[in-house]
C-alpha positions in Angstrom: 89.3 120.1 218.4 88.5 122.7 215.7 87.9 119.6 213.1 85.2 118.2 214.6 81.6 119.1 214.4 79.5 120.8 216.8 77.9 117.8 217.8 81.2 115.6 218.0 82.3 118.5 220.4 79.0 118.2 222.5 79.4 114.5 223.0 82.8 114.7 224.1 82.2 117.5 226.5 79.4 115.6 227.7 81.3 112.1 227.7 84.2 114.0 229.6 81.7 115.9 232.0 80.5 112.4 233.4 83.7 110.6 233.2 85.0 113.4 235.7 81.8 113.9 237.8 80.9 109.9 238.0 84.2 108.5 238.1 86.8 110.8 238.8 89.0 110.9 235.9 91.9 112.2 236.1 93.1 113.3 232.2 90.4 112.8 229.3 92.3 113.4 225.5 91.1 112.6 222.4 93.5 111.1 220.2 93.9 109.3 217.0 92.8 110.5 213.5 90.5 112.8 214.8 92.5 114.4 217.1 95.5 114.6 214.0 92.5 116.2 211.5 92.8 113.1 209.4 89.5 111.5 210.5 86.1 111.3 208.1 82.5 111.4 209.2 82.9 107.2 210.0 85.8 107.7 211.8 85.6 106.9 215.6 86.2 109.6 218.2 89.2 107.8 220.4 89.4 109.1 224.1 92.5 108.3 226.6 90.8 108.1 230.2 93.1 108.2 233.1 91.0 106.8 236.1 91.9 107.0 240.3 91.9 102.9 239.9 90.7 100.9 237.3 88.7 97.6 237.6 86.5 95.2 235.7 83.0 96.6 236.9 84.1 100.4 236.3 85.4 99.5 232.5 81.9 98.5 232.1 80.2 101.1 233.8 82.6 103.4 231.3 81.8 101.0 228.2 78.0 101.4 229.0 78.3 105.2 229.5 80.7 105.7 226.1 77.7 103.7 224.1 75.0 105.5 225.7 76.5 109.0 225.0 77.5 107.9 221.6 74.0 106.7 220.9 72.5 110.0 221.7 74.7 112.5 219.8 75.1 109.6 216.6 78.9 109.4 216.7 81.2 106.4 217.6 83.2 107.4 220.9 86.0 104.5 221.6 87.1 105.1 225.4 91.1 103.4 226.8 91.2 103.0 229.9 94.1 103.3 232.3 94.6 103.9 236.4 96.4 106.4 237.3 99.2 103.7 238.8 99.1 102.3 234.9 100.9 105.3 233.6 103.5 105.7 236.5 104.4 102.0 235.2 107.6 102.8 233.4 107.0 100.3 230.6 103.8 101.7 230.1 105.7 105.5 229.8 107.5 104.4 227.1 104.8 102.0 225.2 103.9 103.5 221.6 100.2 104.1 222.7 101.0 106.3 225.6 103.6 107.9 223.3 101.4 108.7 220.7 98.4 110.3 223.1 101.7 112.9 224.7 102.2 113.8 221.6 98.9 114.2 219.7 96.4 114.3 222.6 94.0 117.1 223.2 92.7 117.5 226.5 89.0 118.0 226.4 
């Protein structure tokens, strides 16, 4: 995470602090351009969430807790959200999302 700003840092940290206190998550990564050192100051900070169980009202509790934090620190955090029975899925394993996050994904 050494290319992002202090403030990017702080909003993940907080972002992931909640996530883990509120809802339990189980792996929080930040992934994408950002995480590669490719990203800009309008690119978006993109966060694999692995959740206990996943379900409409949660995503939105999550959606509405990714704004909020994003709102605050001025940056664009863009939460995926997956149970942790989503990634034992063996076509999920091997899907080019899920790939890309094992390979690139820093754990915040």
């Amino acid at each position: 995470m050494r290319n992002l700003t202090t403030i990017e840092k702080r909003a993940l940290t907080d972002f992931r602090d909640a996530l883990v206190a509120d809802f339990g998550a189980v792996d929080v990564r930040l992934f994408g351009s950002r995480a590669r050192g490719e990203g800009d100051e309008e690119s978006d900070l993109d966060v694999f969430i692995v959740l206990p169980r996943v379900d409409w009202k949660l995503e939105k509790k999550i959606y509405g807790l990714s704004f909020d934090i994003s709102l605050k620190h001025a940056v664009l955090i863009s939460p995926i959200l997956y149970s942790q029975s989503d990634i034992e899925n063996p076509s999920i394993l091997i899907s080019p999302l899920y790939q890309t996050v094992q390979r690139e994904g820093i754990k915040i």
